[in-house]
Residue frames relative to the residue before (quaternion, step in Angstrom):
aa qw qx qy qz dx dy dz
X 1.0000 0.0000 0.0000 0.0000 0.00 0.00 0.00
X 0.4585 0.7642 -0.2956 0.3441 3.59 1.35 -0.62
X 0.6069 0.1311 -0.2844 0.7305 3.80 0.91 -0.76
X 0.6035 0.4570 -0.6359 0.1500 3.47 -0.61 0.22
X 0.6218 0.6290 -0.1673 0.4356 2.98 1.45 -1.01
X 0.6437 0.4680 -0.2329 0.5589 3.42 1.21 -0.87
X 0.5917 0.3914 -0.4999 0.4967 3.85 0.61 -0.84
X 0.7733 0.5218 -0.3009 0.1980 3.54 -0.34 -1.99
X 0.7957 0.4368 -0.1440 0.3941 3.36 1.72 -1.06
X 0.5698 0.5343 -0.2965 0.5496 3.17 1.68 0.04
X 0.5523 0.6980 -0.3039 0.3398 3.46 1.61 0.76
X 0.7077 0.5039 -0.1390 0.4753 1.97 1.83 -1.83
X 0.4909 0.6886 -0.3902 0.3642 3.58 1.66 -0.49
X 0.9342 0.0310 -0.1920 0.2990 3.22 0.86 -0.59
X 0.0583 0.6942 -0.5080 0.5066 2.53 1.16 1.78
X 0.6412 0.5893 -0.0649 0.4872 3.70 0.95 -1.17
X 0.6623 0.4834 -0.2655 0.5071 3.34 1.05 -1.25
X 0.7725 0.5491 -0.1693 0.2703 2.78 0.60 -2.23
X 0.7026 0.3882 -0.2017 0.5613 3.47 1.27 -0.82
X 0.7564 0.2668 -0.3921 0.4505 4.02 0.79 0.55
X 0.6826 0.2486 -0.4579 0.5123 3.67 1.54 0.22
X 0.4694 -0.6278 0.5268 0.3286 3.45 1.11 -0.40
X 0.8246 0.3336 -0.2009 0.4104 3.63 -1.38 -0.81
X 0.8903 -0.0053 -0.2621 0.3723 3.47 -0.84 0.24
X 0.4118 0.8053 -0.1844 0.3846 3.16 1.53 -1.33
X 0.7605 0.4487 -0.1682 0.4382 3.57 1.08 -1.27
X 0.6037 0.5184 -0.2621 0.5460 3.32 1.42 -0.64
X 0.7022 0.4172 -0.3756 0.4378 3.37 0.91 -0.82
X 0.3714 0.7617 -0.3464 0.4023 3.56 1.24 -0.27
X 0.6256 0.5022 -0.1758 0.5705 3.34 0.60 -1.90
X 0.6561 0.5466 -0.3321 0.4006 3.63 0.12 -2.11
X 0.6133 0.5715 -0.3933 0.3775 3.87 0.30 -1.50
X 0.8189 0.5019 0.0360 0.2760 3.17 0.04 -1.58
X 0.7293 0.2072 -0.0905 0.6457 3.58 1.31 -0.61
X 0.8475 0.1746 -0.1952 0.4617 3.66 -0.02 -1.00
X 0.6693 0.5112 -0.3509 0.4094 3.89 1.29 -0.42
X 0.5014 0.6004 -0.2699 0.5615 3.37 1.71 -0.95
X 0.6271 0.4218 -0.4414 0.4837 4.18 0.54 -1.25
X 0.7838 0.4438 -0.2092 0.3807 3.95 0.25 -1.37
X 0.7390 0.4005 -0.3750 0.3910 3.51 0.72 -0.27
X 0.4922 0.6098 -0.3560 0.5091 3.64 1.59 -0.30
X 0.5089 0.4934 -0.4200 0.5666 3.80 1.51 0.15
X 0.5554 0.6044 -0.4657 0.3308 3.78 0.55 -0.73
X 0.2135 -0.7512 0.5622 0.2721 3.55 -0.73 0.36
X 0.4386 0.5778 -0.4769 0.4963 3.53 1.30 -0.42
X 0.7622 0.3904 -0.3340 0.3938 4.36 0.23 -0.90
X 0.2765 0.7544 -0.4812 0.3506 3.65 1.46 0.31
X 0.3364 -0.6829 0.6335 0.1383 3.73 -0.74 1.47
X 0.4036 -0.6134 0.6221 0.2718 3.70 -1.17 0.45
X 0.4413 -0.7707 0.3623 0.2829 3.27 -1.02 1.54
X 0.8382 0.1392 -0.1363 0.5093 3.57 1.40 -0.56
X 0.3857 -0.8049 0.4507 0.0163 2.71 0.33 2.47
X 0.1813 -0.7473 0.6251 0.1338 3.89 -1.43 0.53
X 0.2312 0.7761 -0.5386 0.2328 3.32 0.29 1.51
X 0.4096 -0.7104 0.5359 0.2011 3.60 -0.84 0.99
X 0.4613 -0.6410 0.5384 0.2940 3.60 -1.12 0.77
X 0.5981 0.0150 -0.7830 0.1703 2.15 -1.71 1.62
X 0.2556 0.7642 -0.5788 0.1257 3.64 1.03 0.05
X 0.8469 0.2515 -0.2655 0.3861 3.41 -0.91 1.59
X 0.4803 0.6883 -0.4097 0.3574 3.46 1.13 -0.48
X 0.6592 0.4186 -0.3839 0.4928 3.98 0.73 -0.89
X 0.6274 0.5559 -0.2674 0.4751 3.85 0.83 -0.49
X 0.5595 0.6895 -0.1913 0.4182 3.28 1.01 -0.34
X 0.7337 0.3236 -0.0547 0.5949 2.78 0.79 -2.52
X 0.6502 0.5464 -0.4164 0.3244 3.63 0.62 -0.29
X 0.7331 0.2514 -0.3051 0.5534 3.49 1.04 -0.67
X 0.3322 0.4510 -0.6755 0.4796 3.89 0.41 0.78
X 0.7551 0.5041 -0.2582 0.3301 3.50 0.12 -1.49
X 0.8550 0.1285 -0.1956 0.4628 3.79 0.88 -0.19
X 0.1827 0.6352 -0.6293 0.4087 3.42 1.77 1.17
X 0.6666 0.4191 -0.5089 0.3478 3.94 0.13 -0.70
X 0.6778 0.3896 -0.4720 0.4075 4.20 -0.06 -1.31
X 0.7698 0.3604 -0.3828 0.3620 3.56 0.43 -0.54
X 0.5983 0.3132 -0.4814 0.5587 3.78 0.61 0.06
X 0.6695 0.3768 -0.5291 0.3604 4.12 -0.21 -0.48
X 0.6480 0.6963 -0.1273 0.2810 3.61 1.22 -1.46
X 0.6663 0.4897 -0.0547 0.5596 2.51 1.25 -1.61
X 0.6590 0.4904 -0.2449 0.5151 3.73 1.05 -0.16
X 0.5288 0.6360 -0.3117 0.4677 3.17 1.31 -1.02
X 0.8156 0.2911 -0.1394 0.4802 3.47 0.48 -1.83
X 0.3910 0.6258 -0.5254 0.4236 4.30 0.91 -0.20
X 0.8934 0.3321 -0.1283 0.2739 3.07 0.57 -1.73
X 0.3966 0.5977 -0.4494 0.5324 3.76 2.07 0.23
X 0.2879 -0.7282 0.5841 0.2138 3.64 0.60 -0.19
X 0.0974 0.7609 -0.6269 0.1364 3.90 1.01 1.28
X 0.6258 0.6029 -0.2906 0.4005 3.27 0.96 -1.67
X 0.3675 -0.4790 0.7284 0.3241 3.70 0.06 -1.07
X 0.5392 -0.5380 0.5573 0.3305 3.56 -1.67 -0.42
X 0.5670 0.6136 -0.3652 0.4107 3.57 1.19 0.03
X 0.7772 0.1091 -0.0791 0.6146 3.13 1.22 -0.24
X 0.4720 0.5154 -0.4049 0.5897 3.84 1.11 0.18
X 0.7865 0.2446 -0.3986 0.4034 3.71 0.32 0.33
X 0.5852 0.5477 -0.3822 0.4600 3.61 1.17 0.18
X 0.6505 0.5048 -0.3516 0.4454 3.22 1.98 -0.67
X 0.5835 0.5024 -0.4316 0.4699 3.69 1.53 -0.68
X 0.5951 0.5769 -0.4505 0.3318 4.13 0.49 -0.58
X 0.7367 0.5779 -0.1910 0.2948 3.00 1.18 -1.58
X 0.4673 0.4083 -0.2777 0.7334 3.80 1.51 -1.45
X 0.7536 0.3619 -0.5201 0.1750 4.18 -0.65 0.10
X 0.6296 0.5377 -0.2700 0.4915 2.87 1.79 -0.60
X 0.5181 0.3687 -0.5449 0.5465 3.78 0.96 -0.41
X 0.6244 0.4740 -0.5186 0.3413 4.07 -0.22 -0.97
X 0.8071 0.2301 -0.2963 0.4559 3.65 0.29 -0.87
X 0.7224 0.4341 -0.3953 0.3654 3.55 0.36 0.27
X 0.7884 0.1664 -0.2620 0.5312 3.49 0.50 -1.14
X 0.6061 0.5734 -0.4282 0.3472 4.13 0.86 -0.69
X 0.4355 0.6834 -0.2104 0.5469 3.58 1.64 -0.67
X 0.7806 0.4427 -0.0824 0.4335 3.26 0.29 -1.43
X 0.7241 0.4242 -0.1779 0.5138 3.49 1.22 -1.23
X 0.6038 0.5295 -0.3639 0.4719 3.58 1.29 -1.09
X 0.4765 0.7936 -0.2792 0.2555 4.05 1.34 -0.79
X 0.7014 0.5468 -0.0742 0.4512 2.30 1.55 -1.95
X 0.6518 0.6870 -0.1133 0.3007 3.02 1.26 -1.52
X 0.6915 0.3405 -0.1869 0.6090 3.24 1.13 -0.98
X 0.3857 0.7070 -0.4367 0.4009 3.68 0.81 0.53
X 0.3874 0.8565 -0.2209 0.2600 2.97 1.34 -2.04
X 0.2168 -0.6790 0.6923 0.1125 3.66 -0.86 0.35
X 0.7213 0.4412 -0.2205 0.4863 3.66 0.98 -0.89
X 0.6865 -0.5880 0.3784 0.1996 3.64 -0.98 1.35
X 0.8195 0.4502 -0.0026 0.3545 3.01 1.02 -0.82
X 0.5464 0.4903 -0.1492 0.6624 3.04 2.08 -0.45
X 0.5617 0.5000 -0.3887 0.5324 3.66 1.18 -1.24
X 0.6979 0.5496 -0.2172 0.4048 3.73 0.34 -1.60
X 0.6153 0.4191 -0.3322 0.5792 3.85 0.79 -0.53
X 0.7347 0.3879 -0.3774 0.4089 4.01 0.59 -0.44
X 0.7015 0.4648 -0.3199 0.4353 3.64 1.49 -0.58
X 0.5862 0.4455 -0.4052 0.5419 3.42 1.53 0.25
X 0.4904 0.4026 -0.5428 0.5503 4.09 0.61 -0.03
X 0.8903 0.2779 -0.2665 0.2433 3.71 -0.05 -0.91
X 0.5450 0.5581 -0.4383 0.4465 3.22 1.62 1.06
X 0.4248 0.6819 -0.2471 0.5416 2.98 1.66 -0.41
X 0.8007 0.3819 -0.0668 0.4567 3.82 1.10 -0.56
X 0.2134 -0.7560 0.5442 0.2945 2.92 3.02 0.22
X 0.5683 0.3141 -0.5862 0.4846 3.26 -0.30 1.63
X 0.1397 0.8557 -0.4658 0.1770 3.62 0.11 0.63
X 0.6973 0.4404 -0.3200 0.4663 3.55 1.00 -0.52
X 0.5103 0.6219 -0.5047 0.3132 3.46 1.58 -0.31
X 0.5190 0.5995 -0.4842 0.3698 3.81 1.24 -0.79
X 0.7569 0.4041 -0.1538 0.4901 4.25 1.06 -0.53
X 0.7100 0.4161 -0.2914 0.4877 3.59 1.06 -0.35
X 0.6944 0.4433 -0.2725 0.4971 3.80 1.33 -0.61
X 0.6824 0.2233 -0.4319 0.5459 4.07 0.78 0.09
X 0.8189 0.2938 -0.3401 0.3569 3.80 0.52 -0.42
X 0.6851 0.3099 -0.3441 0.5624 4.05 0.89 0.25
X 0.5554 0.6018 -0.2634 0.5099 3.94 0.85 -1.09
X 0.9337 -0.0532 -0.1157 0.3347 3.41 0.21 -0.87
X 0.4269 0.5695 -0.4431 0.5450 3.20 1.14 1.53
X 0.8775 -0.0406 -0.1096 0.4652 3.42 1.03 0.00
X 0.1209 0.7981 -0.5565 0.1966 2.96 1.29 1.02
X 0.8212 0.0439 -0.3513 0.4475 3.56 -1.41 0.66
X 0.5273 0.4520 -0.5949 0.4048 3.74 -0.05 1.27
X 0.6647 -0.4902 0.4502 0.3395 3.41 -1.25 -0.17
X 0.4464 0.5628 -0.4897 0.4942 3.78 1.69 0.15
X 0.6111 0.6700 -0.2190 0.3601 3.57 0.70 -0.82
X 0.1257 -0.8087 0.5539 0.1528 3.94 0.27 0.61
X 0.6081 0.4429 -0.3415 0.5634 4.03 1.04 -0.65
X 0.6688 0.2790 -0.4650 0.5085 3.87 0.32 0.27
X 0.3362 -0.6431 0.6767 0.1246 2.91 -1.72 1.53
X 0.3472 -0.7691 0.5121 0.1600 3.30 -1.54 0.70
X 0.5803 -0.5980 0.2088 0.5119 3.58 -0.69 0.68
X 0.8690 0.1409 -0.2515 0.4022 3.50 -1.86 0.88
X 0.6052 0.5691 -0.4844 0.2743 3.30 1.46 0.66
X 0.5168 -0.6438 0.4113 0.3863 4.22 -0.56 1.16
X 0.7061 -0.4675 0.4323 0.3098 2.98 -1.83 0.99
X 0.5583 0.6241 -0.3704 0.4020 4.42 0.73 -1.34
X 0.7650 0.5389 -0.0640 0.3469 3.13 0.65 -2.25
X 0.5477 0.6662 -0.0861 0.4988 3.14 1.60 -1.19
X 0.7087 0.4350 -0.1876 0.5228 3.73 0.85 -1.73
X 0.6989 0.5019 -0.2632 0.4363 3.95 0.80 -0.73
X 0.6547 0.5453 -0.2534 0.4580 2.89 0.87 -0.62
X 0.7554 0.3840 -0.2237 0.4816 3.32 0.89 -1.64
X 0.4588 0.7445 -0.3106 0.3725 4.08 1.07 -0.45
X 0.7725 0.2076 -0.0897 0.5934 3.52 1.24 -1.44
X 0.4973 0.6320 -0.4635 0.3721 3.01 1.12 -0.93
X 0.5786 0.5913 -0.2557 0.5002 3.73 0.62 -1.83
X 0.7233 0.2939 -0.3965 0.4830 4.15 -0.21 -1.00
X 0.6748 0.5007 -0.4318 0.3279 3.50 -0.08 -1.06
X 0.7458 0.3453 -0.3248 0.4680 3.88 0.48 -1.62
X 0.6249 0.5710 -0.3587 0.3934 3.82 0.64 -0.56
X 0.7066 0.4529 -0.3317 0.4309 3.06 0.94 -0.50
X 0.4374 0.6706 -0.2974 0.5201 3.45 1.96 -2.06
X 0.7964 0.4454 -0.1953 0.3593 4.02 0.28 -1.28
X 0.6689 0.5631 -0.1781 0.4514 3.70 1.32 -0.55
X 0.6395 0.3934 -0.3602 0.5537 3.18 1.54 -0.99
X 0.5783 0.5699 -0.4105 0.4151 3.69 0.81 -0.72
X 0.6856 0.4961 -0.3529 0.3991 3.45 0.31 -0.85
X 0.8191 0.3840 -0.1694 0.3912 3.55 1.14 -0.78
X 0.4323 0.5328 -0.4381 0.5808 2.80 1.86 -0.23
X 0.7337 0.3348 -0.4003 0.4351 4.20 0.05 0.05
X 0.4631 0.4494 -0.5652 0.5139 3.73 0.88 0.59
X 0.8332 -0.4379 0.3344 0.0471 2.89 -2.04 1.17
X 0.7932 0.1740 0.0769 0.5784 2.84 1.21 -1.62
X 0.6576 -0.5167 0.3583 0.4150 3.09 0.76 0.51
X 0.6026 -0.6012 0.4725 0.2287 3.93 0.45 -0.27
X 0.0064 -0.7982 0.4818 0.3616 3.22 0.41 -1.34
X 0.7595 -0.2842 -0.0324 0.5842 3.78 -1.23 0.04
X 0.8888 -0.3699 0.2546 0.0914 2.59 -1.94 0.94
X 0.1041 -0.7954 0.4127 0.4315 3.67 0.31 -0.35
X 0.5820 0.5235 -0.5401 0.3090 3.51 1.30 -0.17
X 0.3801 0.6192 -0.5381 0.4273 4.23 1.14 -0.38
X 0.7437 0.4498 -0.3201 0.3769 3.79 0.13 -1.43
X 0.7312 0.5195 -0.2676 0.3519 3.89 1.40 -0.49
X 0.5667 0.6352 -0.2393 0.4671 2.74 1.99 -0.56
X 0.7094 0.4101 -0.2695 0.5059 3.00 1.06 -1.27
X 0.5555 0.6200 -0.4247 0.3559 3.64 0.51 -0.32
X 0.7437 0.3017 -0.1988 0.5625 3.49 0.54 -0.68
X 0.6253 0.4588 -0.4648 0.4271 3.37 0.46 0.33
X 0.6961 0.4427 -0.2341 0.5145 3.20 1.17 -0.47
X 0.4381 0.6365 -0.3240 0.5459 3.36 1.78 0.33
X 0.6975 0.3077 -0.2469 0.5982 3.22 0.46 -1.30
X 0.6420 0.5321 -0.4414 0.3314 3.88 0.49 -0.66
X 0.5685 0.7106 -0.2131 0.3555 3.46 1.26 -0.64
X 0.8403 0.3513 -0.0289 0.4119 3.07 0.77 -1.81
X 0.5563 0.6700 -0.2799 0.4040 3.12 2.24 -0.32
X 0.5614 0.6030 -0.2647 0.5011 2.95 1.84 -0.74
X 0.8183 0.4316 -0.1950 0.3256 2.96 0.44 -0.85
X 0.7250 0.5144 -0.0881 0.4494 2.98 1.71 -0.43
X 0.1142 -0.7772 0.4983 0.3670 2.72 1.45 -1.85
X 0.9272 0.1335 0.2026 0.2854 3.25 -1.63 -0.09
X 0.7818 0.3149 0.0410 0.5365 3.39 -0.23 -1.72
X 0.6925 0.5008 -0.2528 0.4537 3.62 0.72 -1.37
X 0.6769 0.5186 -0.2426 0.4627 3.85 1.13 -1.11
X 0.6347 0.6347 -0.1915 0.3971 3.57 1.56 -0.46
X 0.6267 0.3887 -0.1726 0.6530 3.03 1.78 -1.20
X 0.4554 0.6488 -0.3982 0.4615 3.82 1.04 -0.30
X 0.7708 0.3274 -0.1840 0.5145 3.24 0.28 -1.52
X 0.6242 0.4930 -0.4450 0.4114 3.59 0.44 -0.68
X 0.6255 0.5054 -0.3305 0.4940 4.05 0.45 -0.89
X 0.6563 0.3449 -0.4140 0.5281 3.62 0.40 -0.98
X 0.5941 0.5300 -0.4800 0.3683 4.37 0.12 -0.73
X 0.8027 0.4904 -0.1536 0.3026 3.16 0.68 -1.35
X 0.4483 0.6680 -0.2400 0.5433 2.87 1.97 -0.58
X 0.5873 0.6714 -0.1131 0.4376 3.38 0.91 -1.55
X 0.7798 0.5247 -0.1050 0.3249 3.42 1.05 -1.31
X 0.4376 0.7396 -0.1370 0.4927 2.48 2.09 -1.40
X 0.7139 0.5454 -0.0658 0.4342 3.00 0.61 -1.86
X 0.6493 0.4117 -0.1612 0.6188 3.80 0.63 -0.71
X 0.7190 0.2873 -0.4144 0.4783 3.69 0.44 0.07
X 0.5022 0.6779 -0.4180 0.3371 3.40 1.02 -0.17
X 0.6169 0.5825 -0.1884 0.4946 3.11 1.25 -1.72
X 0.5828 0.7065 -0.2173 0.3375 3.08 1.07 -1.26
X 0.6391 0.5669 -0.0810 0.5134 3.23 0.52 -2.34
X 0.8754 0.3725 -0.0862 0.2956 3.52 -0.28 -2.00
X 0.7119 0.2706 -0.1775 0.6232 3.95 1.58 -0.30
X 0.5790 0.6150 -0.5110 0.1592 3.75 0.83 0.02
X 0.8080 0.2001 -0.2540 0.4925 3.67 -1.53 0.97
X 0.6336 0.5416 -0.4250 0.3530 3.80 0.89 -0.01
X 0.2312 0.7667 -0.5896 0.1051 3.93 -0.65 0.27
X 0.5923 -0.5858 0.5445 0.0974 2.97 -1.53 1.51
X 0.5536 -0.7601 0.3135 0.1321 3.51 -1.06 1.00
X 0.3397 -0.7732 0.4673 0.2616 3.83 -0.12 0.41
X 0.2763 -0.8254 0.4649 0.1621 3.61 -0.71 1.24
X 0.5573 -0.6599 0.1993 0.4628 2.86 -0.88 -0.17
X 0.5738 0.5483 -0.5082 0.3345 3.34 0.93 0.36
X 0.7048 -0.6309 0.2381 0.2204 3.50 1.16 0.10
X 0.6296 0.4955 -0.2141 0.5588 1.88 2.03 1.28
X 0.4323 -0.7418 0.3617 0.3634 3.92 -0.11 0.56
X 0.5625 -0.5861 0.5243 0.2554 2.98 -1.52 1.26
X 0.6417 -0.6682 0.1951 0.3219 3.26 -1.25 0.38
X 0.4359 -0.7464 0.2520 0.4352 3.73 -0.52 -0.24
X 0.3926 -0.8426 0.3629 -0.0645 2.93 -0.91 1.54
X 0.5660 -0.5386 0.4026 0.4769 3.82 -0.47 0.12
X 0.5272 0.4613 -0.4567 0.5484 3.73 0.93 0.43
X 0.5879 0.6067 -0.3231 0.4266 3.53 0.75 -0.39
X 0.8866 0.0962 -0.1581 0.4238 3.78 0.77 -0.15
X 0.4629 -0.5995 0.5156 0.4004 3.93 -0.56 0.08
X 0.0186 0.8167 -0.5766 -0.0117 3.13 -1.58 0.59
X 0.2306 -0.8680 0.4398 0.0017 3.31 -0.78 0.49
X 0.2481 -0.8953 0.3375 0.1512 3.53 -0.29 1.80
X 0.6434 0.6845 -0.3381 0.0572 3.58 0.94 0.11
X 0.6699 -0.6444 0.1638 0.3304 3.46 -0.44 1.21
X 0.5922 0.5845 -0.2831 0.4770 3.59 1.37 -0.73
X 0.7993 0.2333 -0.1186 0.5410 3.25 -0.19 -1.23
X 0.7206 0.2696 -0.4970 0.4013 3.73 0.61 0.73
X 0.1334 0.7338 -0.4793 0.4627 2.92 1.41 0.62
X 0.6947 0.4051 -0.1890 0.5635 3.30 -0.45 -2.38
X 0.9529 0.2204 -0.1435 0.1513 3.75 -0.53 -1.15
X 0.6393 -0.6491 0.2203 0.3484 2.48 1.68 1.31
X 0.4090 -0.7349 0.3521 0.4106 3.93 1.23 0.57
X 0.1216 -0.7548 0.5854 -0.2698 3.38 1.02 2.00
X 0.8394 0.3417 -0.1563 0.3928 3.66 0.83 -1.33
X 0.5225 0.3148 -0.5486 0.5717 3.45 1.11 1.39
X 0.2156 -0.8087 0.5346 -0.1173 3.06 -0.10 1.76
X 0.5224 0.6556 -0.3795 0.3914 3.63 1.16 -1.07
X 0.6703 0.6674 -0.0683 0.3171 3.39 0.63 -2.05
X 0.7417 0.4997 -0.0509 0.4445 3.41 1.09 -1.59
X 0.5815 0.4675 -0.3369 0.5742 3.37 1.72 -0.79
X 0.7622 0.5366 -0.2451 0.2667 3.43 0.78 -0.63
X 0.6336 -0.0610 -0.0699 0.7681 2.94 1.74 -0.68
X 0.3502 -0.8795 0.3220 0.0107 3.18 -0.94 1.73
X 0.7479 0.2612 -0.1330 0.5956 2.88 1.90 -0.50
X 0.1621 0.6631 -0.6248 0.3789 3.20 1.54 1.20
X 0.4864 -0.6704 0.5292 0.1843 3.57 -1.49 0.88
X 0.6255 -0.7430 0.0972 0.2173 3.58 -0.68 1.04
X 0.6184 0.5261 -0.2412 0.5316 2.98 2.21 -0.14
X 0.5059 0.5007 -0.4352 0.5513 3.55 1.87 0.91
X 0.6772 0.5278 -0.4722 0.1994 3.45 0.59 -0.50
X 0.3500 -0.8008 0.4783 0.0866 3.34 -0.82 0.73
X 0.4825 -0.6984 0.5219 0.0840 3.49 -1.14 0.61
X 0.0750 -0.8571 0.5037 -0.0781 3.81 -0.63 1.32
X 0.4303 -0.8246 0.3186 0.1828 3.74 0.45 0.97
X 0.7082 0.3745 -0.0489 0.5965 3.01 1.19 -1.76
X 0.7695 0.2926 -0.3478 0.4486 3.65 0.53 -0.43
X 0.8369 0.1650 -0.2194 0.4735 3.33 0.63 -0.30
X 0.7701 -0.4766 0.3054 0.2942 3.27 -2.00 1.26
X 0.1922 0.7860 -0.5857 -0.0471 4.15 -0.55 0.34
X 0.5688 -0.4781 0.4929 0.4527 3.20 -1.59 1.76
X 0.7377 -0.3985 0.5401 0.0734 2.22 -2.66 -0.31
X 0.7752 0.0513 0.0927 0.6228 2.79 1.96 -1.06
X 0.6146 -0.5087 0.2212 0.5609 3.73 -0.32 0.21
X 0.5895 -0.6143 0.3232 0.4132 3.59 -0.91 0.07
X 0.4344 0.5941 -0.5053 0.4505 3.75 0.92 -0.14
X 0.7057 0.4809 -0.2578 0.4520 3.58 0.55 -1.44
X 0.6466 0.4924 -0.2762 0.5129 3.71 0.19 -0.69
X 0.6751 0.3861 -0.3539 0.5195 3.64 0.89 -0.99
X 0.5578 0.4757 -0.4742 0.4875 3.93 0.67 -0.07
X 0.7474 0.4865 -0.2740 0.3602 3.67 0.48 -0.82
X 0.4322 0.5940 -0.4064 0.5433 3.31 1.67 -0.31
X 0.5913 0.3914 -0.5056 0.4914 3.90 0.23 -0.48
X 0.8242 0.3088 -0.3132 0.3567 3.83 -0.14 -0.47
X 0.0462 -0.8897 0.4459 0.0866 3.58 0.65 0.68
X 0.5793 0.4047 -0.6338 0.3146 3.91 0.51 0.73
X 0.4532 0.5902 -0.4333 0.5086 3.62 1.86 -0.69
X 0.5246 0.5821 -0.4892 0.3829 4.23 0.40 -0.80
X 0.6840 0.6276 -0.1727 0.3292 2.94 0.36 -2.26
X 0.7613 0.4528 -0.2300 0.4031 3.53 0.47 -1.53
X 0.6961 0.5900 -0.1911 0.3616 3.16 1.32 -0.86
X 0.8326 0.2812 -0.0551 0.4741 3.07 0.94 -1.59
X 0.6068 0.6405 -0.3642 0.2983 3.46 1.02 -0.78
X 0.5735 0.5804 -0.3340 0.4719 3.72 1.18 -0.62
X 0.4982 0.7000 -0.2021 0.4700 3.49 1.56 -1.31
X 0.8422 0.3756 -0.1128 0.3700 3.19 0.41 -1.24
X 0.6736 0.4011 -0.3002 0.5433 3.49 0.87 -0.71
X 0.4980 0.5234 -0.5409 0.4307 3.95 0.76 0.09
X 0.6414 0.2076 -0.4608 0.5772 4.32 1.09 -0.21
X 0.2972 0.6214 -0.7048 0.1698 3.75 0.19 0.31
């Protein structure tokens, strides 16, 4: 639990810094995240052990803590982008930097969260990811996402040679509609009806988000708001992107798919940036056992598909899809 704790929390420090002293602090922010995060995932000494021996609950207080301080830094962290203390010399490394922890590790942690068996943990991941006007993912990723993830039921699994742009539209509505199509069903077979909806509780949540921060902010503040949650959003859509692309579970013959297997997802062994993402990038593991806590899941070479590079990196190469293509498509059709 030690480097988790030490990566995820030496972010948020300067995250924290960067947005109450401002001026260097913000670059080093950015620096943390992208170019220290690319070079230490080379260290062989930061190499995670693929079958880690951690005892449940191992991670839950880490968790609830960074659910619990994803909000000052996205309400905060908007608040002070949009006073323009920073200037633009250092107010735009601080807005890259809080978008990339929101879409990586808050992303990553809310994941966990809504896994959760406990009320309270699930309920802390569907409020970070409403807070990020992404709410239906808390309803479209356990009840459509992971039931038919590599097939063509699945909107979050890209198919082979299809571009990252083409890919994000698609997977955006595609995701509300079945999450929702998949929620009303699910409640429409409880007894009692369920009660309210959970997409009402997403709706209303972010409105009362943006209503919040507008107040407090005005204008300017609701701009940098929305802009962090998009970017967040993006983050979030290469993953899907990165971690299912060109893989897909066979059709039997009774007309139905086999199950999903550790061939079924990319993964990625490097010790840093799964560190930061909270071992998001043993993806194989997580379909299989979903509510296995994140410092057990474990990593299989031979059985399961592994990037080329860590998943941050790969999620940059997804924006250039003939460089994607060249890369991954050869990749993929060896688990065809």
């Amino acid at each position: 639990m030690t480097r988790f704790v030490l990566i995820t929390l030496g972010m948020v420090a300067l995250l924290a810094l960067s947005l109450v002293f401002g001026g260097v602090w913000a670059w080093a922010a950015l620096f943390y995240i992208t170019v220290f995060t690319f070079f230490t995932d080379k260290l062989a000494a930061m190499a995670a052990p693929e079958r880690p021996d951690q005892e449940f609950p191992a991670g839950h207080g880490l968790s609830t803590f960074l659910a619990l301080v994803h909000f000052p830094l996205l309400f905060g962290g908007a608040l002070v982008l949009s006073s323009g203390t920073l200037g633009w010399a250092y107010g735009v490394p601080a807005f890259f930097a809080l978008a990339l922890f929101f879409g990586q590790v808050s992303n990553s942690n809310a994941h966990e969260l809504i896994h959760r068996a406990d009320r309270l943990g699930h309920r802390l991941g569907v409020a970070v990811y409403v807070s990020l006007l992404f709410g239906h993912h808390a309803s479209a990723h356990p009840r459509v996402h992971h039931i038919h993830a590599a097939t063509d039921r699945d909107p979050n699994s890209a198919k082979l040679g299809e571009g990252f742009y083409a890919f994000a539209i698609r997977a955006w509505w595609g995701s509300f509609r079945e999450g929702h199509r998949a929620e009303t069903a699910f409640r429409g077979r409880k007894s009692k009806g369920g009660g309210i909806h959970p997409y009402k509780i997403y709706g209303a949540g972010a409105l009362v988000c943006l209503a919040v921060i507008t107040l407090a902010g005005g204008g300017p503040a609701l701009a940098v708001y929305v802009g962090l949650a998009v970017y967040a959003q993006l983050q979030l859509m290469l993953s899907d992107y990165v971690q299912h692309y060109g893989l897909r579970r066979k059709k039997r013959e009774d007309g139905r798919y086999e199950p999903v297997g550790p061939q079924h997802s990319w993964n990625a062994p490097h010790g840093f940036s799964s560190g930061l993402m909270l071992n998001a990038p043993r993806h194989s593991d997580h379909h299989a056992n979903p509510t296995r806590s994140y410092p057990n899941l474990t990593l299989d070479r031979a059985a399961m598909p592994i990037l080329p590079h860590s998943l941050p990196v790969m999620a940059v190469l997804a924006l250039l899809p003939p460089v994607w293509r060249n890369i991954m498509d050869k990749r993929a059709k060896k688990w065809a």
